[in-house]
Each structure stands twice: as structure tokens, then as C-alpha cells.
VEXDREN-2710 file (C-alpha; in Angstrom, 1 decimal):
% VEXDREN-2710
k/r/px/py/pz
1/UNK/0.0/0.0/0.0
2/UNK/2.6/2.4/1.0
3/UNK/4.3/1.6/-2.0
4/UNK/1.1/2.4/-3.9
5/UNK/1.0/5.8/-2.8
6/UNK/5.0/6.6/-3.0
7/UNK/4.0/5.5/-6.9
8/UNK/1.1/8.0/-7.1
9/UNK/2.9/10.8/-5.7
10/UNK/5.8/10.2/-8.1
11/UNK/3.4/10.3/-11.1
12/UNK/2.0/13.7/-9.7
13/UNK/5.1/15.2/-9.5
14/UNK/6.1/14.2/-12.9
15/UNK/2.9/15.4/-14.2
16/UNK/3.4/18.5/-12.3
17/UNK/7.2/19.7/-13.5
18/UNK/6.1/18.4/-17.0
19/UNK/3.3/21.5/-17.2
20/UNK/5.8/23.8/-15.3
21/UNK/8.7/22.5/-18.2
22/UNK/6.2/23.0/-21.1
23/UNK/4.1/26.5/-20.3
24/UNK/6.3/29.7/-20.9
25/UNK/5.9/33.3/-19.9
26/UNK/5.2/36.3/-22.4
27/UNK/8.4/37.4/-22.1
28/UNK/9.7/34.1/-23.7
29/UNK/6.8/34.3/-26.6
30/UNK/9.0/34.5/-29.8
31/UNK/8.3/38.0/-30.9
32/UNK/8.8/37.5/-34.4
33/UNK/4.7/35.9/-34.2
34/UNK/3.4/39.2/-33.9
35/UNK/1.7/41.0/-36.5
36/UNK/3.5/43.7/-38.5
37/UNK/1.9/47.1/-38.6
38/UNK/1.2/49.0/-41.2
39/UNK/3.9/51.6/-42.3
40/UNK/2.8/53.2/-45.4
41/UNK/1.0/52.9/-48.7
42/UNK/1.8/52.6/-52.2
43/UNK/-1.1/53.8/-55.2
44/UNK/-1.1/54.9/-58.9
45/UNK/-3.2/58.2/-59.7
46/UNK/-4.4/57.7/-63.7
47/UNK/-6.4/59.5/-65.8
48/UNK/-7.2/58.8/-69.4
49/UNK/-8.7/61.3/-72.0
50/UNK/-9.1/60.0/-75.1
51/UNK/-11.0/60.3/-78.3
52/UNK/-11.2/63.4/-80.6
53/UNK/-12.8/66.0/-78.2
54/UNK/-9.0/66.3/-76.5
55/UNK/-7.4/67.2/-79.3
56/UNK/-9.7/70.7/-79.0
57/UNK/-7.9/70.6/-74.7
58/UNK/-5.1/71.7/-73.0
59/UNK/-5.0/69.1/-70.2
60/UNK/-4.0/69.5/-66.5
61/UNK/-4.4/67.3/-63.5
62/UNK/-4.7/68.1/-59.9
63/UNK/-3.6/65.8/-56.9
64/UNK/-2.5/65.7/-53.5
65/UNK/1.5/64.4/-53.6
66/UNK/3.4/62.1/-50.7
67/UNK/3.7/64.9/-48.3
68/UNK/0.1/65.9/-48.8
69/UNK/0.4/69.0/-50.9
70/UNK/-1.6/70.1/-53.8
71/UNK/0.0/69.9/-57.4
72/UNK/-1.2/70.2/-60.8
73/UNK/0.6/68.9/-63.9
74/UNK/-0.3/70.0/-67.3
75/UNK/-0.1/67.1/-69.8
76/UNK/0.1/65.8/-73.5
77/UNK/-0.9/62.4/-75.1
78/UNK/-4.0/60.7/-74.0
79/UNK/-2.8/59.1/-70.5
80/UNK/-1.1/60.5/-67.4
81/UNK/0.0/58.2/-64.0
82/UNK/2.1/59.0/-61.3
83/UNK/2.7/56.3/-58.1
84/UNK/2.5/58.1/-55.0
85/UNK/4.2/56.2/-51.5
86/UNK/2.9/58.0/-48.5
87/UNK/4.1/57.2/-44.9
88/UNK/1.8/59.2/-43.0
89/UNK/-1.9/58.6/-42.1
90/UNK/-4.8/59.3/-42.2
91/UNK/-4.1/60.5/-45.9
92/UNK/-5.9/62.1/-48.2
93/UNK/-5.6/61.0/-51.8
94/UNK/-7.5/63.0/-54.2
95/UNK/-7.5/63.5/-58.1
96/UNK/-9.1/65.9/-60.7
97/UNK/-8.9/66.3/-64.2
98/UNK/-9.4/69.5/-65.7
99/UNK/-9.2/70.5/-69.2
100/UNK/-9.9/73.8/-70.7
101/UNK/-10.5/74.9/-74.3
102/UNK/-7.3/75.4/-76.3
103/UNK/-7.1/77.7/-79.5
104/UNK/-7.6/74.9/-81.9
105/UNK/-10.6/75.2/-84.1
106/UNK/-13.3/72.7/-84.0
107/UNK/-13.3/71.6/-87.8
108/UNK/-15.3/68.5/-87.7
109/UNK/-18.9/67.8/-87.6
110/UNK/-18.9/66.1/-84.0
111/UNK/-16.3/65.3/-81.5
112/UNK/-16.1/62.5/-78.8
113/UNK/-14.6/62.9/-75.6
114/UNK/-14.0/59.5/-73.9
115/UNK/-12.8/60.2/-69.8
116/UNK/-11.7/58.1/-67.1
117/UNK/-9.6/58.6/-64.1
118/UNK/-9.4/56.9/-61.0
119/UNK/-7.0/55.7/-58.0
120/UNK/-5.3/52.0/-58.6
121/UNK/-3.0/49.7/-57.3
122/UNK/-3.8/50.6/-53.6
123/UNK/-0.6/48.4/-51.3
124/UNK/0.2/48.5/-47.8
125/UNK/3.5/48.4/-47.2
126/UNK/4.2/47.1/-43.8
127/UNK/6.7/47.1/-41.1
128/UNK/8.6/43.7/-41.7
129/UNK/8.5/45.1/-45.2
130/UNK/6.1/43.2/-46.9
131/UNK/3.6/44.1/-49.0
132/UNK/-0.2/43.6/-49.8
133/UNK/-2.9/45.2/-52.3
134/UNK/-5.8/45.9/-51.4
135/UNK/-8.6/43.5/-52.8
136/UNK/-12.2/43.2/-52.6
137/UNK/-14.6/46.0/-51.9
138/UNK/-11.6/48.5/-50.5
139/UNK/-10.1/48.3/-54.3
140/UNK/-10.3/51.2/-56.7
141/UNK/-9.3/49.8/-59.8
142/UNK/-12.6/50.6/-61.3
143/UNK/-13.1/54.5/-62.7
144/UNK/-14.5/56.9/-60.7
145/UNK/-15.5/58.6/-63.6
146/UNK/-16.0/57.1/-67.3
147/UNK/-17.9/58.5/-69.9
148/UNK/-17.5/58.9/-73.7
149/UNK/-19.9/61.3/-75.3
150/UNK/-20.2/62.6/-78.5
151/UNK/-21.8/65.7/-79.4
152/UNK/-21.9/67.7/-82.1
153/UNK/-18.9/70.8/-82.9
154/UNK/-21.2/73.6/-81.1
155/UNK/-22.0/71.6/-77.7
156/UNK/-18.1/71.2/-77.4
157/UNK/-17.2/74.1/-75.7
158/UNK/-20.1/74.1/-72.9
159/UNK/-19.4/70.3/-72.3
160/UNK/-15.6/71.0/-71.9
161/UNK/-16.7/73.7/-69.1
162/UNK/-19.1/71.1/-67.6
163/UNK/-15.9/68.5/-67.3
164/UNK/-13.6/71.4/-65.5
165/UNK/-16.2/71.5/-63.0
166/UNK/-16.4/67.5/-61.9
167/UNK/-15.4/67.4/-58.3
168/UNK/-12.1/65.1/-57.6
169/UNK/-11.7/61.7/-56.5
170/UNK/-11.2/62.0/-53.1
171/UNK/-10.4/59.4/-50.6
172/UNK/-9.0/59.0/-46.9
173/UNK/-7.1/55.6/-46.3
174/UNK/-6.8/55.1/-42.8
175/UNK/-4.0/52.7/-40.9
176/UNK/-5.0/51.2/-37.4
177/UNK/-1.7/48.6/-36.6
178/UNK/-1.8/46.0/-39.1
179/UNK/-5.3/47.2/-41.0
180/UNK/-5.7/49.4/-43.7
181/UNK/-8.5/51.0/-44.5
182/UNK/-10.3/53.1/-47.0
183/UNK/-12.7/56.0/-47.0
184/UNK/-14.7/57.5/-50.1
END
């Protein structure tokens, strides 16, 4: 019997340093486990004007730059894109397209003005230094704005004043530790 119990006890003191030997403290916890947080952002601004219509336009576009300032670029060809990184948050990204009537004269019988611009290619860059796009509903690789019209050569002008008074793209993303997220 005695032995009996000398066994028992034994066994609960093996089972006893066993969970002591196998549960750690926090300050043991491998802290390369944790999450990385969120340390900046990576996005394309485009904007696309094509057809006929902008050959009758001087083109510029607005936007809000890495450090948050306002600057407009006036621009040639059909397309215009400029990646942005941005390391501090919340920021605001916003674009807007504005062309104005140039000097050329409006020869043809009708015009087309085909328009898009929007915000793409929206990453997080985070603080082990990987990166991840944003997918789903929080992605803006659809236009804000597309539109072709055509019109006849005397509804140019008023439609070209209509188009410099769109109002931007405008959105906020936001960081809180390891989520991104954004704002129209």
C-alpha cells in the first residue's frame, strides 16, 4: 500500500514539472509571431482622356502628392500616371482632371470625348517590409468617372466647361496597426 502511494505521488510530481517545463511566460513568446503594422501605402493616380474631343484641350491634373500638398501637372498624349508612396496617415488622396479649351478650331462635324480617371494599385507596405494590395470592396481599380460622349462641334465648348467643373476623387485611407483601411 505504502508503496502504492510513494508511486502515485511520483506520477503527480512528474505530471506536475512536466506543465511547469512546457508553459512559458510572455516574455519568452518569440516576438517574431506578432503581427507587422502598417507603415505606409503605395497607389497609382491615372487619368485617361481620349477620343477626338482632347485634341480641341489643354489638359492638367490636380492631386494631393506624398507629403500631402496640392500639385497640378499640365499634360500631352492621351494618359497620365504618377505612383505616389505615402508614410503618414490618415491621408488624403484626391485627383481631378481639368481640361480647358485650347485655341484649336473645332473643324469637324462632331467630337467624342471618352474620360476616365481613378485611384489604382492601392498596397500596404508594412513594417517587416512586406507588402499587400488591397482587394475586394476596398479596391479602386474601377473608374470613378467614365464616360465617352459625342456631341456635335457647337456643344463642345459648354461640355468641356461642364468636365472642369467634376469634383475630384477624393479618398482618406486610414492605418490602425496591421489594417488598412479606406474612405470615399
Amino acid at each position: 500500500m505504502k508503496t502504492k502511494k510513494f508511486f502515485f505521488a511520483i506520477a503527480a510530481l512528474l505530471c506536475m514539472m512536466a506543465v511547469t517545463v512546457t508553459t512559458s511566460c510572455s516574455k519568452d513568446d518569440d516576438s517574431s509571431s506578432s503581427t507587422p503594422t502598417i507603415t505606409g501605402a503605395e497607389f497609382t493616380y491615372y487619368v485617361s482622356l481620349t477620343e477626338n474631343g482632347y485634341d480641341l484641350c489643354d489638359k492638367s491634373v490636380t492631386y494631393i502628392d506624398e507629403n500631402g500638398s496640392e500639385k497640378t501637372e499640365a499634360f500631352t498624349g492621351s494618359t497620365w500616371k504618377k505612383t505616389i508612396t505615402v508614410k503618414k496617415f490618415p491621408f488624403s488622396a484626391s485627383l481631378k482632371t481639368t481640361p480647358t479649351r485650347n485655341a484649336t478650331a473645332a473643324t469637324d462635324d462632331a467630337y467624342k470625348f471618352k474620360t476616365e480617371y481613378f485611384i489604382q494599385n492601392i498596397t500596404s507596405v508594412s513594417s517587416d517590409g512586406s507588402r499587400q494590395k488591397l482587394t475586394g470592396e476596398t479596391e479602386l481599380d474601377t473608374p470613378c468617372f467614365s464616360q465617352t460622349m459625342p456631341m456635335a462641334a457647337d456643344k463642345v465648348d459648354d461640355y468641356i466647361k461642364r468636365l472642369a467643373e467634376r469634383p475630384a476623387l477624393t479618398v482618406t485611407l486610414k492605418v490602425d496597426g496591421s489594417k488598412m483601411e479606406i474612405v470615399r
